[in-house]
N, C-alpha and C positions, 0 to 999 in steps of 0.2 A: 863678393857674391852675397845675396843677399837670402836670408833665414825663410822657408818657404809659406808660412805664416804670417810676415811682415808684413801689413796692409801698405796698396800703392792705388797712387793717384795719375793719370793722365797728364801728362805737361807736353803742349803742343807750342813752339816756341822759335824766334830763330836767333840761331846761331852763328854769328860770322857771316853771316848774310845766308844760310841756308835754313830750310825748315827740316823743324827735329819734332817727330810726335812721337811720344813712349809713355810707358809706364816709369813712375820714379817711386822708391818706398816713402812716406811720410817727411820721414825723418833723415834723409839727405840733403848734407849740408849744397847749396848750390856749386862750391870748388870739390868739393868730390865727384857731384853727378857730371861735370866737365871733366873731370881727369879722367874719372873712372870708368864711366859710360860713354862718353861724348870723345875720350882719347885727346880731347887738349890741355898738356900739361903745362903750358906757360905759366900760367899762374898755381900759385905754390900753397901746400898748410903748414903754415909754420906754427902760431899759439895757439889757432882752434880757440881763441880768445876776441879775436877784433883789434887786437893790440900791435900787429906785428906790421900789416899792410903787406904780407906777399898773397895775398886773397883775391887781393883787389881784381875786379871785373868790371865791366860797363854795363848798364841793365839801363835800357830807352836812354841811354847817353849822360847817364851818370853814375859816376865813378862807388861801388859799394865793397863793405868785405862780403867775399862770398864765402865765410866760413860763417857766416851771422845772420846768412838768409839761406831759406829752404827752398832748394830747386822747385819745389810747387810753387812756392812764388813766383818763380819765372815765369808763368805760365799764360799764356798772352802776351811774353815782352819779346822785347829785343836786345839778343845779350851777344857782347863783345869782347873776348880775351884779347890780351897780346897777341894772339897770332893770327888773328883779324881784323886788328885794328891795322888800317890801310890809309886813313887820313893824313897829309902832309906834316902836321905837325908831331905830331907822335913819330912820323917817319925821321923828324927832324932832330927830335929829341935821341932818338934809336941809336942813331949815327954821332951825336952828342956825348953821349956815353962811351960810345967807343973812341971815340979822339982824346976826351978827355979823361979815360979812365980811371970813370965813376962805376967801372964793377968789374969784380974780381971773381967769386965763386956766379954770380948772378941767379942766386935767390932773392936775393928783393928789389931788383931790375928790374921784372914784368909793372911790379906794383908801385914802385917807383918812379916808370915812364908814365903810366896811364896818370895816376897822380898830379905828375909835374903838368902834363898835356889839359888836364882840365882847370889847373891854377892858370898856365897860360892863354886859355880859350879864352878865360875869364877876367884875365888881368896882365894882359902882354908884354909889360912894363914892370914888374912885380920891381922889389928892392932885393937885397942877399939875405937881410929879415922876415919877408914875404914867403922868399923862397921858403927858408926853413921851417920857419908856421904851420906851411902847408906842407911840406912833407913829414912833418912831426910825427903823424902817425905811420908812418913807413921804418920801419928797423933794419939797420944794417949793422953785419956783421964785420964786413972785410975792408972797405974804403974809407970809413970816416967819412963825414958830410960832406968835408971843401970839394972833391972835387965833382960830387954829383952838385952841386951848387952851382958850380964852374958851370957844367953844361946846359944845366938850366938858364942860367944865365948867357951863353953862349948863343941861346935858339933864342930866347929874350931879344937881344943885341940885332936878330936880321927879321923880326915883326913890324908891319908897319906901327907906329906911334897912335894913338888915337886922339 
């Protein structure tokens, strides 16, 4: 709840394919104004740093920490969590994960998926050093990297070649 003083700004915005118009206070970080107002908890605060990658969100189709942008940001975008991201490859990654158990507590699985999904949009072919590059900025706790690798690599393996 926020302090009845708190100056707020307007953020009219869609989310997950729906439109959200509200008041936000200033100074809401954008994975707050989703957890806490918006009620989608997929993505996660772990450093409130930018360091950690369980943030991560989609804002116009690429991949940001939303602890290091301010929900007025948003404001005019189009922003996608984990629990709206509906795209084949992300779905393919989702199910990747779960074969290859690449997560265990699944805190930085949200931030993890979307991550890998935008290195693969971008480079469908990546190497096991690509992979990791790119997920560098993602922390994890419970798995160790080989097997989220594995599944990256895994969804890798059935993209067409380019």
């Amino acid at each position: 709840m926020q302090p009845p003083d708190e100056p707020t700004a307007p953020v009219s915005c869609i989310v997950n394919g729906e439109a959200i118009r509200t008041q936000v206070p200033l100074r809401r970080s954008l994975v707050d104004w989703l957890r806490h107002d918006v009620g989608l908890t997929g993505s996660h605060v772990g450093c409130e740093h930018g360091v950690c990658g369980a943030c991560h969100v989609r804002v116009n189709g690429q991949v940001v920490r939303g602890c290091l942008m301010l929900a007025v940001q948003a404001d005019g975008a189009s922003v996608e969590t984990i629990e709206g991201a509906r795209d084949p490859l992300t779905r393919a990654l989702q199910d990747a994960f779960f074969r290859h158990a690449a997560l265990q507590c699944g805190f930085c699985t949200p931030g993890m998926i979307l991550q890998a999904a935008e290195l693969l949009a971008e480079n469908p072919a990546p190497t096991r050093a690509e992979v990791r590059e790119a997920l560098s900025g993602n922390y994890c706790r419970c798995t160790g990297y080989h097997p989220i690798v594995d599944a990256v690599m895994a969804v890798s393996a059935t993209l067409p070649a380019e």
